[in-house]
NUZA-140519 format. One line per 10 residues: number of its first residue (from 1); their letters; for each residue x, y, z of C-alpha. Coordinates in nm, 4 decimals, decimal comma, padded with zeros to 6 digits, always signed. Example, Ala and Ser with C-alpha at 12.3 -4.5 7.8 and 13.67 -1.06 7.14 Angstrom:
REM NUZA-140519
1	AS	+01,2300:-00,4500:+00,7800 ~ +01,3670:-00,1060:+00,7140
This chain:
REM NUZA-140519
1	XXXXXXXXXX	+13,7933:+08,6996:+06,5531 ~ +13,7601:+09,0469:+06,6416 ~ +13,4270:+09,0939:+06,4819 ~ +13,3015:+08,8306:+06,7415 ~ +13,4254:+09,0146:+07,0455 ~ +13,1252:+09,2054:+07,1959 ~ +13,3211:+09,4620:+07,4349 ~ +13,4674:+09,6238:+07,1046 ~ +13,2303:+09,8905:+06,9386 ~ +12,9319:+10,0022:+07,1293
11	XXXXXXXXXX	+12,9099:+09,7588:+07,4016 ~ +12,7141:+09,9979:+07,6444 ~ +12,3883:+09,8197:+07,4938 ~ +12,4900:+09,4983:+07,6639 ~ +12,3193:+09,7018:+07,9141 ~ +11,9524:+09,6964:+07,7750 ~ +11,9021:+09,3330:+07,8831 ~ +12,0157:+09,3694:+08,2269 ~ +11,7773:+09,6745:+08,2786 ~ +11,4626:+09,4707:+08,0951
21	XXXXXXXXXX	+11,5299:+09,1356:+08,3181 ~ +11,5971:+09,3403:+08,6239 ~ +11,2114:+09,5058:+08,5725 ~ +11,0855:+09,1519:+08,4867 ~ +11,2321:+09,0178:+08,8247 ~ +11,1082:+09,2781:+09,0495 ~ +10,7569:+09,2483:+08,9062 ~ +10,8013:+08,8867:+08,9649 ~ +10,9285:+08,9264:+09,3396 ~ +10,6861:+09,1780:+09,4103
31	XXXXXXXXXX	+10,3668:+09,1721:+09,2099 ~ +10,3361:+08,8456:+09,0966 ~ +10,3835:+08,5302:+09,1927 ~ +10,5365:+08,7336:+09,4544 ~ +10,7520:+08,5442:+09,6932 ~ +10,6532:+08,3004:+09,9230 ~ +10,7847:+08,2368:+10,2311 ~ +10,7856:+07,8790:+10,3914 ~ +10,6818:+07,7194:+10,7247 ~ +11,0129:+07,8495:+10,8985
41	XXXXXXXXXX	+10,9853:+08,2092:+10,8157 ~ +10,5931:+08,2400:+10,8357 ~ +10,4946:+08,0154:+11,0920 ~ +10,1960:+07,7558:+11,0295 ~ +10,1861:+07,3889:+10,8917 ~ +10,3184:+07,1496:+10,6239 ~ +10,1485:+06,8203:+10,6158 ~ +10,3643:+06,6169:+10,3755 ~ +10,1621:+06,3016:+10,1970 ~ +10,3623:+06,0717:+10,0293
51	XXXXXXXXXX	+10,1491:+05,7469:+09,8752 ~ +10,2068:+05,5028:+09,5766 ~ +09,8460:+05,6837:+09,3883 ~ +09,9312:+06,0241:+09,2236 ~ +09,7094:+06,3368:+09,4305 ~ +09,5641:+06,6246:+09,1963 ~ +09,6959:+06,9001:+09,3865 ~ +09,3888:+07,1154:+09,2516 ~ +09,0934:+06,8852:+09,3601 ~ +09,3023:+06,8173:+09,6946
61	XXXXXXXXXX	+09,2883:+07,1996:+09,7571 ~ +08,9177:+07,2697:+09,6858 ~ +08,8616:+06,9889:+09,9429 ~ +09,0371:+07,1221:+10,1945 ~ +08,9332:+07,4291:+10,1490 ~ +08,5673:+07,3927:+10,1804 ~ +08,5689:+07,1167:+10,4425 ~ +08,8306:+07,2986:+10,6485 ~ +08,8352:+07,6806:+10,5695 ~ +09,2146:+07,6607:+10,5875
71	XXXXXXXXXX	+09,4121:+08,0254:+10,5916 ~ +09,6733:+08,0814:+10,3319 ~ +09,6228:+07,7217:+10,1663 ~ +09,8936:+07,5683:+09,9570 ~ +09,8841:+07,2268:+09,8148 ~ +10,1669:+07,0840:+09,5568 ~ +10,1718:+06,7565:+09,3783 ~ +10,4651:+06,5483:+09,4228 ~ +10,5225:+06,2813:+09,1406 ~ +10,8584:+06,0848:+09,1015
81	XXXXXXXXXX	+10,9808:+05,7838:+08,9491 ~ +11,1928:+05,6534:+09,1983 ~ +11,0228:+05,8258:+09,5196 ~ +10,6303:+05,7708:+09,4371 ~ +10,3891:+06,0106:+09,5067 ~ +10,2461:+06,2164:+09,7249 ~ +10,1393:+06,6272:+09,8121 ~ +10,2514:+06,8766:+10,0452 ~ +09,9891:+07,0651:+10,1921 ~ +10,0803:+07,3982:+10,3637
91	XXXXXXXXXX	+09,8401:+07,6195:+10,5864 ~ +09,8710:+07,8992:+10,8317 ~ +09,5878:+07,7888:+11,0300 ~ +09,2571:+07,6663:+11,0790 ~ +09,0491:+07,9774:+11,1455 ~ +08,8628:+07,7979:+11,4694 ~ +09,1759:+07,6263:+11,6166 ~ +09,3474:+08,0418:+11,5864 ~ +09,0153:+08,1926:+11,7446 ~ +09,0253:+07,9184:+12,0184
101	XXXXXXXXXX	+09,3956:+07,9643:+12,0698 ~ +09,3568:+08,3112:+12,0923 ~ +09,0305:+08,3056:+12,3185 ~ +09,2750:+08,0427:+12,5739 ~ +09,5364:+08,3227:+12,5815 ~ +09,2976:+08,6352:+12,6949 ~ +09,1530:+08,3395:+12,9408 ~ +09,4769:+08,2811:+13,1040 ~ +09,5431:+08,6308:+13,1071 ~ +09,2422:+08,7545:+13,2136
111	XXXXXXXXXX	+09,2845:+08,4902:+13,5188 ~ +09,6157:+08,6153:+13,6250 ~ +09,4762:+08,9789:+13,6510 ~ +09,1927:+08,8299:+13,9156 ~ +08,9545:+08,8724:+13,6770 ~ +08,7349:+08,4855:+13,6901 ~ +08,4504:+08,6044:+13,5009 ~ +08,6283:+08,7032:+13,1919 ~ +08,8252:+08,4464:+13,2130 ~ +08,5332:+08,1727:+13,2452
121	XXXXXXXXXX	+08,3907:+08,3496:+12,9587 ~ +08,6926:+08,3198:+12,7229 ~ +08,7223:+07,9705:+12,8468 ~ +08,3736:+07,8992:+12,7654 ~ +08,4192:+08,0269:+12,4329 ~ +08,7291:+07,7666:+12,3960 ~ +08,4849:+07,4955:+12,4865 ~ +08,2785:+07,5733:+12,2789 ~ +08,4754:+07,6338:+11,9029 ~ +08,6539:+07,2714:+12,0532
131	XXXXXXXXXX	+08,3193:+07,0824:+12,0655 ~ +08,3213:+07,1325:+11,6997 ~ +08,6349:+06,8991:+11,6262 ~ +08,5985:+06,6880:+11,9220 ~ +08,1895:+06,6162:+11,9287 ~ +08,2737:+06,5832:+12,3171 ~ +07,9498:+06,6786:+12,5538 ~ +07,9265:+07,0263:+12,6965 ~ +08,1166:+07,0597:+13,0129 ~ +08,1010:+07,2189:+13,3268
141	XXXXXXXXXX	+08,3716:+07,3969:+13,4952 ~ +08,3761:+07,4373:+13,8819 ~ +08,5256:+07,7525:+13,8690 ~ +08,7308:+08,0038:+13,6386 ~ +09,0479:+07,8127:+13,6980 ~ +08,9009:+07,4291:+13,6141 ~ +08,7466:+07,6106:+13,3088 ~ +09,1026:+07,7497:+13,1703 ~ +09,2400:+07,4243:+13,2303 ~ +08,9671:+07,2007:+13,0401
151	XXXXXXXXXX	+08,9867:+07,4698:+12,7950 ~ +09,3608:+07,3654:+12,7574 ~ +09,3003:+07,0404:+12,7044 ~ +09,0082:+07,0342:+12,4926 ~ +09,2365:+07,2891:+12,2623 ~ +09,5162:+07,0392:+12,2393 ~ +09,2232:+06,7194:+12,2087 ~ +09,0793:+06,9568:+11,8910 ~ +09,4138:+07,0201:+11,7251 ~ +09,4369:+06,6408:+11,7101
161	XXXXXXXXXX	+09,0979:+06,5467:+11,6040 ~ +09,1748:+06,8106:+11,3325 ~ +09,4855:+06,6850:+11,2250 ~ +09,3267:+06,3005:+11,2116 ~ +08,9937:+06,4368:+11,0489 ~ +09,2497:+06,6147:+10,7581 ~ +09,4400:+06,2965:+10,7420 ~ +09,1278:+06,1029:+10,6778 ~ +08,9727:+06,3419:+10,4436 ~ +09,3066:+06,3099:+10,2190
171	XXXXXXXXXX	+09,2683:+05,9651:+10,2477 ~ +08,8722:+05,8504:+10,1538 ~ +08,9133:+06,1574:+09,9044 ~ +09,1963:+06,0099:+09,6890 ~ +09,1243:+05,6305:+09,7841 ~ +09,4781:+05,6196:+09,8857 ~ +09,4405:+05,2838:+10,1392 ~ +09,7105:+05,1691:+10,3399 ~ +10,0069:+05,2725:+10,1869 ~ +09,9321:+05,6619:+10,2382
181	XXXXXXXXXX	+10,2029:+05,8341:+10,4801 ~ +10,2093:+06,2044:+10,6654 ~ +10,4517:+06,3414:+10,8235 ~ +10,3768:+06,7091:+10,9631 ~ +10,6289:+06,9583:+11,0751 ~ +10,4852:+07,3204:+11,2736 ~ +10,6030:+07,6146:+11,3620 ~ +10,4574:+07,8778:+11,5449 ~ +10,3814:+08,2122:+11,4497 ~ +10,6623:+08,4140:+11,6871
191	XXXXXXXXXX	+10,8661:+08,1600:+11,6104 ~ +10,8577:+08,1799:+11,2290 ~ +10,9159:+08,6145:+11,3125 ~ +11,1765:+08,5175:+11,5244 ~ +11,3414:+08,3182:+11,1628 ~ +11,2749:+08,5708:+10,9332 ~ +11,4136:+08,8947:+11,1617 ~ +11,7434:+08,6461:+11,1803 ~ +11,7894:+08,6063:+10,7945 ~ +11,7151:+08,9506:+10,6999
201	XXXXXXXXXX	+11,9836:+09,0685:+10,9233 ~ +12,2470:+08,7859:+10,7902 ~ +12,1491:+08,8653:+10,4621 ~ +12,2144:+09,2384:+10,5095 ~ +12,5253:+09,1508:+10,7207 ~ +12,6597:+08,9865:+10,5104 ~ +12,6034:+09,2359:+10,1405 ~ +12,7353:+09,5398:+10,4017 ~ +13,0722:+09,3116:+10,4750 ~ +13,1408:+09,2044:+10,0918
211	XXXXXXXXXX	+13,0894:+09,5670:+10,0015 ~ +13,3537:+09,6643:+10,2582 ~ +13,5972:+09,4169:+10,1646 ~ +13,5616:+09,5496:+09,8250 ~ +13,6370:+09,8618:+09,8655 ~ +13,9226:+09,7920:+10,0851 ~ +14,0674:+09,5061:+09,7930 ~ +14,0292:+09,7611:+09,5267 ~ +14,0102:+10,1555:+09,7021 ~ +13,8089:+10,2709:+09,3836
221	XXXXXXXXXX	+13,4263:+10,3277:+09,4692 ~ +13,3094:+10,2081:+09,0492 ~ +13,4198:+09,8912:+09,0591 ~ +13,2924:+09,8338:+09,4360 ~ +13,0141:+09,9501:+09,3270 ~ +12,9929:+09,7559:+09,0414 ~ +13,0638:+09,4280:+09,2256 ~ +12,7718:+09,5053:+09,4544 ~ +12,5041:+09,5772:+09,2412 ~ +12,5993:+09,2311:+09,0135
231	XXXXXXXXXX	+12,5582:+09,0132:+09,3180 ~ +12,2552:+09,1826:+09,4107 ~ +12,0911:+09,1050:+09,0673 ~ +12,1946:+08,7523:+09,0794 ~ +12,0130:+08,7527:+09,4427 ~ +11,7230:+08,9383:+09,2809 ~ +11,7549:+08,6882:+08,9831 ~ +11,7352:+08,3776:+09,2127 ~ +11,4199:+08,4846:+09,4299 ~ +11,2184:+08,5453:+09,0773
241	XXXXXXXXXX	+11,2795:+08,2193:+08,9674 ~ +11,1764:+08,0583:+09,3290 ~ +10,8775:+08,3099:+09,3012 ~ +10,7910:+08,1775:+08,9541 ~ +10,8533:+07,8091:+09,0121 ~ +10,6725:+07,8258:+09,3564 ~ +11,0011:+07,7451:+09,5714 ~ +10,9640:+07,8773:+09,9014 ~ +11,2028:+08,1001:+10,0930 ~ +11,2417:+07,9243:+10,4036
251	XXXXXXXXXX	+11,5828:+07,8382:+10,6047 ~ +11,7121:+07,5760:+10,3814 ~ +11,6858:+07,8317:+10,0896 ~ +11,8242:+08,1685:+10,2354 ~ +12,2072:+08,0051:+10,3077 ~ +12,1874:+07,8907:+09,9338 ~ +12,1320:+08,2612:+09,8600 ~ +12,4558:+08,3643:+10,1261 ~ +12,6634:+08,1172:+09,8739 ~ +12,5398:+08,2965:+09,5817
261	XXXXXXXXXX	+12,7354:+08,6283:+09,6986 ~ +13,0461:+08,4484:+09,7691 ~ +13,0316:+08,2598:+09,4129 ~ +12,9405:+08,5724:+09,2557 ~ +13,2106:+08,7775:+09,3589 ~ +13,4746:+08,5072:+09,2756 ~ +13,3765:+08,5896:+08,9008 ~ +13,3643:+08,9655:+08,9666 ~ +13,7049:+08,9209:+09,0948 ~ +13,8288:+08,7356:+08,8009
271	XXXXXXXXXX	+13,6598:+08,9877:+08,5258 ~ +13,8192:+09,2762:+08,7309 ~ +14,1692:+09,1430:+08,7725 ~ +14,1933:+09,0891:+08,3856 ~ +14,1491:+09,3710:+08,3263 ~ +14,4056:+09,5282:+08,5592 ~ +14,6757:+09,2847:+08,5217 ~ +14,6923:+09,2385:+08,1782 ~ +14,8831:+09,4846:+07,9739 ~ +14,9690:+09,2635:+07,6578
281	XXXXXXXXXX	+14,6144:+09,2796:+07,5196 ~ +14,3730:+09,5605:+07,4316 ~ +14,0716:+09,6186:+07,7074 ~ +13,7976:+09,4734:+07,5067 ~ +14,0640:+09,1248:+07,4739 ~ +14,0929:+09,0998:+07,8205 ~ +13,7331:+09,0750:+07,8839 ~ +13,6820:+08,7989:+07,6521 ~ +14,0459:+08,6554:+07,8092 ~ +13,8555:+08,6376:+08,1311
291	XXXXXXXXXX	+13,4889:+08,5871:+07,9968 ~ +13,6524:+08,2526:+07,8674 ~ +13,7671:+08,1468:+08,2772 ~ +13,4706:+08,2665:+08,3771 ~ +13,2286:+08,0890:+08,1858 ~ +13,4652:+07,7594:+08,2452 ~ +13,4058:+07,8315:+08,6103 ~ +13,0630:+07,8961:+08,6081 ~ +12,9888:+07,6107:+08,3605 ~ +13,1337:+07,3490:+08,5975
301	XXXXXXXXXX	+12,9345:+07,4833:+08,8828 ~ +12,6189:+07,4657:+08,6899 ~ +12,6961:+07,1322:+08,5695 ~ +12,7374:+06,9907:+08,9293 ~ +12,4414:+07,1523:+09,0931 ~ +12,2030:+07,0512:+08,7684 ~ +12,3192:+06,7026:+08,8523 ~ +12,2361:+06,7642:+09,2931 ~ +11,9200:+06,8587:+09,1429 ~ +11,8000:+06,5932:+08,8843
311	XXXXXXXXXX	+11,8964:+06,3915:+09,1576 ~ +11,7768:+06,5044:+09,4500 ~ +11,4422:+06,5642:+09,2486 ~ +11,3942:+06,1909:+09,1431 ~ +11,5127:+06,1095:+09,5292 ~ +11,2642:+06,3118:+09,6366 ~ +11,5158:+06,5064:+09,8471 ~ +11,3190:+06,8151:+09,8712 ~ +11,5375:+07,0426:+10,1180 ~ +11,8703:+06,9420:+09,8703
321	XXXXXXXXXX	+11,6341:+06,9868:+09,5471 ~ +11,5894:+07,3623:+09,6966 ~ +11,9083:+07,4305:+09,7721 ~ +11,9744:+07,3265:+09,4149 ~ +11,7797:+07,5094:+09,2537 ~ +11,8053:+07,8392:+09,3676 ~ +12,1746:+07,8005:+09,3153 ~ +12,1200:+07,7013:+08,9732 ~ +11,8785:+08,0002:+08,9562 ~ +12,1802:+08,2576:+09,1146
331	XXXXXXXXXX	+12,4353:+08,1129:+08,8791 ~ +12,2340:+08,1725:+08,5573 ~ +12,1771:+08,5080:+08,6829 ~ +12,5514:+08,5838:+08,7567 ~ +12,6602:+08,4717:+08,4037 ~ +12,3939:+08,8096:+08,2901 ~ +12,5422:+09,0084:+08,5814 ~ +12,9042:+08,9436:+08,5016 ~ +12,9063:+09,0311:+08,1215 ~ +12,6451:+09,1846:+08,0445
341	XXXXXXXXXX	+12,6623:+09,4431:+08,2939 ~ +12,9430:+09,4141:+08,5199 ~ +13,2181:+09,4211:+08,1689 ~ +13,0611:+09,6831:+08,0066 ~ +13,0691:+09,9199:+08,3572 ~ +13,4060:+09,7859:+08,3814 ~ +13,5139:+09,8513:+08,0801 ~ +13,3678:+10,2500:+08,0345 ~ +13,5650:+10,3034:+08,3819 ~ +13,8864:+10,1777:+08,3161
351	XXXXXXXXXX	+13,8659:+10,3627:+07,9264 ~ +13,8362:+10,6511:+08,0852 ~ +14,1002:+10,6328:+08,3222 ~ +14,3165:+10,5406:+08,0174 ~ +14,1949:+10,8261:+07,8421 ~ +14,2587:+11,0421:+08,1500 ~ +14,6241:+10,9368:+08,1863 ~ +14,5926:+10,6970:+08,4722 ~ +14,7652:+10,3895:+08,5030 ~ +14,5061:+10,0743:+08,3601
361	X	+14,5176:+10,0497:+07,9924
């Protein structure tokens, strides 16, 4: 049996993998795919169309697209036994509705600083990108102040002849009839900056307080260290995988990746306190002692959030199928974290603290 324990002989090499995949995700979090982030974090909208036809997501993009010049398109299929079919189409804006929106807000301001000619002329310019959604006649304001306020309204008229002329479009496109359903969810821009400020600094709160807590369970900086840079690759290991299979990082996804650095310390723990505790067994045996509890531990979880997400997939559960999968993502990556290069580091540290004359052997 001792032939088939890895940690004796030159185990440093379990190192080379770790190093290749860790290149391979970064390319893949920051090249390409590259990362997206959802409607929460970026701001914009998701148009979700559910319907008992299957939609091409690649025609359904070119539509929209040239009919509707949408920024930052992204349309994906959705096709389920159980939960029918559909698309979601995602889209920062529509390049008129952001100009008019934009052209309303220097009007308003511009009115507030005493200023009625600008702001008639911004107005006018609202009015004017509008008439193209709404077909409504040309109007004409009284004053600076009626024009800011029609501009208002034909903005908010425009969004929804927009949203009705995309519905439609969908619709006569795909010949989806009666049975076709939307349901549209926005968030604004500040908003969405508002999101993503938050979850950087939770994320980063929270790696700076495991780190501590580290440190202060085991007072030795290697193994803190260690610890750290394992749960950081599972992290890094989970976002390449969402980047890859086009899973957005939105707020449903980012507490999934919180759990991943409490999980993935639990198995740190249990690798390190082996080999510590133990004094019966050679160093290289009590990595394989706790590779054994580990991978029982990390098998079960994997087990139970494969089955949330062949579940949740065929349910068509889509904020549970993401919080699925980028768990199932994070766990794969811990089980290359944890012994392939967490044991080795391990293992080189406490040697030569047993070679030195300290106290783990």
């Amino acid at each position: 049996m001792a032939s088939l324990n890895p940690y004796k002989g030159n185990y440093p090499l379990l190192l080379i993998p770790v190093v290749i995949l860790s290149i391979v995700f970064l390319y893949l979090v920051l090249v390409s795919p590259g990362i997206t982030k959802g409607i929460d974090l970026a701001g914009g909208t998701l148009v979700i169309v559910r319907s008992d036809k299957a939609i091409d997501a690649e025609p359904l993009e070119e539509l929209l697209e040239e009919e509707f010049n949408l920024a930052q398109l992204q349309v994906t299929s959705i096709s389920s036994p159980t939960g029918g079919y559909g698309a979601t189409v995602q889209f920062a804006s529509n390049p008129d509705l952001q100009q008019a929106a934009d052209e309303l807000s220097l009007a308003r301001e511009a009115l507030k600083a005493n200023d009625p000619a600008k702001a008639q002329a911004h107005a006018l310019t609202v009015l004017d990108l509008a008439k193209r959604f709404t077909g409504a006649a040309s109007l004409q304001p009284k004053d600076a102040a009626d024009a800011v306020e029609l501009a208002g309204l034909q903005l908010i008229a425009a969004d929804q002849a927009f949203q009705e002329q995309l519905q439609d479009a969908i619709v006569k496109s795909f010949d989806l009839g009666g049975e076709v359903r939307f349901q549209k969810k926005e968030v604004g821009a500040s908003l969405g900056k508002a999101f993503w400020d938050s979850a950087v600094m939770a994320t980063v709160a929270a790696f700076v307080m495991v780190a501590i807590v580290i440190f202060i369970s085991f007072r030795e900086i290697i193994p803190a260290v260690a610890i750290t840079l394992a749960t950081a690759f599972d992290i890094l290991c989970a976002l390449a995988l969402m980047s890859l299979f086009k899973i957005p990082l939105d707020l449903s996804s980012i507490p999934s990746l919180l759990m991943l650095i409490g999980y993935s310390v639990d198995t740190e723990i249990v690798l390190n306190s082996r080999l510590t505790t133990r004094k019966d067994i050679s160093p290289p045996e009590r990595v394989m002692d706790a590779f054994y509890t580990g991978m029982t531990m990390t098998l079960t979880a994997l087990a139970a959030v494969t089955a949330m997400l062949v579940f949740s997939y065929f349910g068509q559960i889509m904020v549970i199928y993401q919080i699925a999968a980028v768990l199932l993502f994070g766990l794969l990556g811990d089980i290359v974290s944890t012994w392939f290069m967490n044991a080795p580091i391990l293992l080189w540290y406490y040697g030569r603290k047993h070679a030195a004359g300290g106290r783990h052997r």
